[in-house]
N, C-alpha and C positions, 0 to 999 in steps of 0.2 A: 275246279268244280265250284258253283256258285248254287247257293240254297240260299232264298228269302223265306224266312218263319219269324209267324209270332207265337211263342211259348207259353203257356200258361201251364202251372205245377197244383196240381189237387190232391191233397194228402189226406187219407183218412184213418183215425185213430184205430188203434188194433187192441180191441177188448176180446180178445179169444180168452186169454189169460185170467182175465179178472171173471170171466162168464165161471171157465171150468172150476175155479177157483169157490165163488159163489154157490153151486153144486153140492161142494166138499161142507160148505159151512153150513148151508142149510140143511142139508141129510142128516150130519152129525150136531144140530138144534134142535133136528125132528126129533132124534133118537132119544135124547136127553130129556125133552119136554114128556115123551114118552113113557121114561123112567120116571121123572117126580111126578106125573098125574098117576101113575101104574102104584106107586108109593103108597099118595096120599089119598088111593080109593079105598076105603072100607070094604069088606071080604062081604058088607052083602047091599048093594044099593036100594037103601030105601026113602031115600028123599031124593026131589025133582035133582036138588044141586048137582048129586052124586050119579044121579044119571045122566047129565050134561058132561060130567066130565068123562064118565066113562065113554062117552059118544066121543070128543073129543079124543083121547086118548087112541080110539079103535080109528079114526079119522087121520091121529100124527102115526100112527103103523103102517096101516096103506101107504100111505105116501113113502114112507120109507121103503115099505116094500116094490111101490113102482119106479123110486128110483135106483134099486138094486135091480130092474128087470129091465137090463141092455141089451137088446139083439144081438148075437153074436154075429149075425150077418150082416149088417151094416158096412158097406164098404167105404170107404175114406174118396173124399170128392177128389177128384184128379183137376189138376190145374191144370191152364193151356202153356205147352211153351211155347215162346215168340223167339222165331227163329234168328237165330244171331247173325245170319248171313244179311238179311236186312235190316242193321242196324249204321246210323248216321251220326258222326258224333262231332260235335262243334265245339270249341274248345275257342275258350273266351280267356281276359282278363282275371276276371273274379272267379268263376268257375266254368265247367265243359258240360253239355247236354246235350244226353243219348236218343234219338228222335228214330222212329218206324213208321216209311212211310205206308199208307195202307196198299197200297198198286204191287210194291214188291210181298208185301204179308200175303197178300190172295196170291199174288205167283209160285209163292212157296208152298202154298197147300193150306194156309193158316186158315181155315173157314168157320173159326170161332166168331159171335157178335160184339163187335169195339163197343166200348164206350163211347159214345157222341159227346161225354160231358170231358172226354180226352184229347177230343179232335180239335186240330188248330189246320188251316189252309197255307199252302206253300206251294209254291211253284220250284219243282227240280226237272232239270235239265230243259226248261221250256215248260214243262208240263202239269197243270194245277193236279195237286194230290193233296190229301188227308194224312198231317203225320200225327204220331202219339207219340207221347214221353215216354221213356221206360219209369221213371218215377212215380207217372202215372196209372199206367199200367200195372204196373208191380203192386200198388194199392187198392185195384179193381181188384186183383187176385190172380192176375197173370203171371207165370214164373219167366224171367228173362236169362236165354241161355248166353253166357259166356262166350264172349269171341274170342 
């Protein structure tokens, strides 16, 4: 079997982590700002100051309270898997790279939308085709099942 490709690998960084994470610190900044303006209000506001901060204060609560209001219903986004059965794997000197050609993905059923920014031109067995990386892929947000 003979495969001409040109490869290219696009990787992009995975701030899931640092987002939920971001969430946690803000809530519990709101919470606290909350606390010292809630403190430092006098039991009756009679100057402009102290009604700014009270607005304030009533302003870092909401917030708090809509980031405590999660839909329960909310379901968790489903990735595509790219079927393992069309998977091509080339195995080089330096390292091996796992390629899918598009022709065998559509014959599997896979009628998810590729990335174009993953597609590289190859001719297998004769015949021009669209392959993608699974590196690639995998970074779109594709799950790649195990052969």
């Amino acid at each position: 079997m003979s495969v001409e490709a040109e490869v290219k690998d696009h990787r992009i960084a995975r701030r899931g982590a640092v987002v939920a994470g971001l969430g946690f610190w803000l809530t519990g900044g709101a919470l606290v700002m909350a606390l010292v303006l809630g403190l430092a209000m006098p039991a009756k506001a009679d100057k402009k100051d102290d009604l700014i901060k009270g607005l304030a204060a009533a302003l870092v609560v909401g917030v708090i309270i809509s980031e405590l209001d999660h839909s329960p219903d909310a379901k968790p986004v489903k990735q595509p898997k790219v079927p393992a059965v069309c998977a091509i794997t080339i195995h080089g000197d330096e390292r091996s790279v796992t390629l899918y050609p598009e022709r065998c993905l559509r014959r599997e059923g896979f009628d998810y939308r590729l990335p174009r920014s993953c597609a590289n031109s190859a001719t297998i067995y004769g015949r021009e085709d669209r392959v993608y990386s699974a590196s690639c892929l995998r970074s779109a947000g594709f799950r790649i099942e195990r052969h």
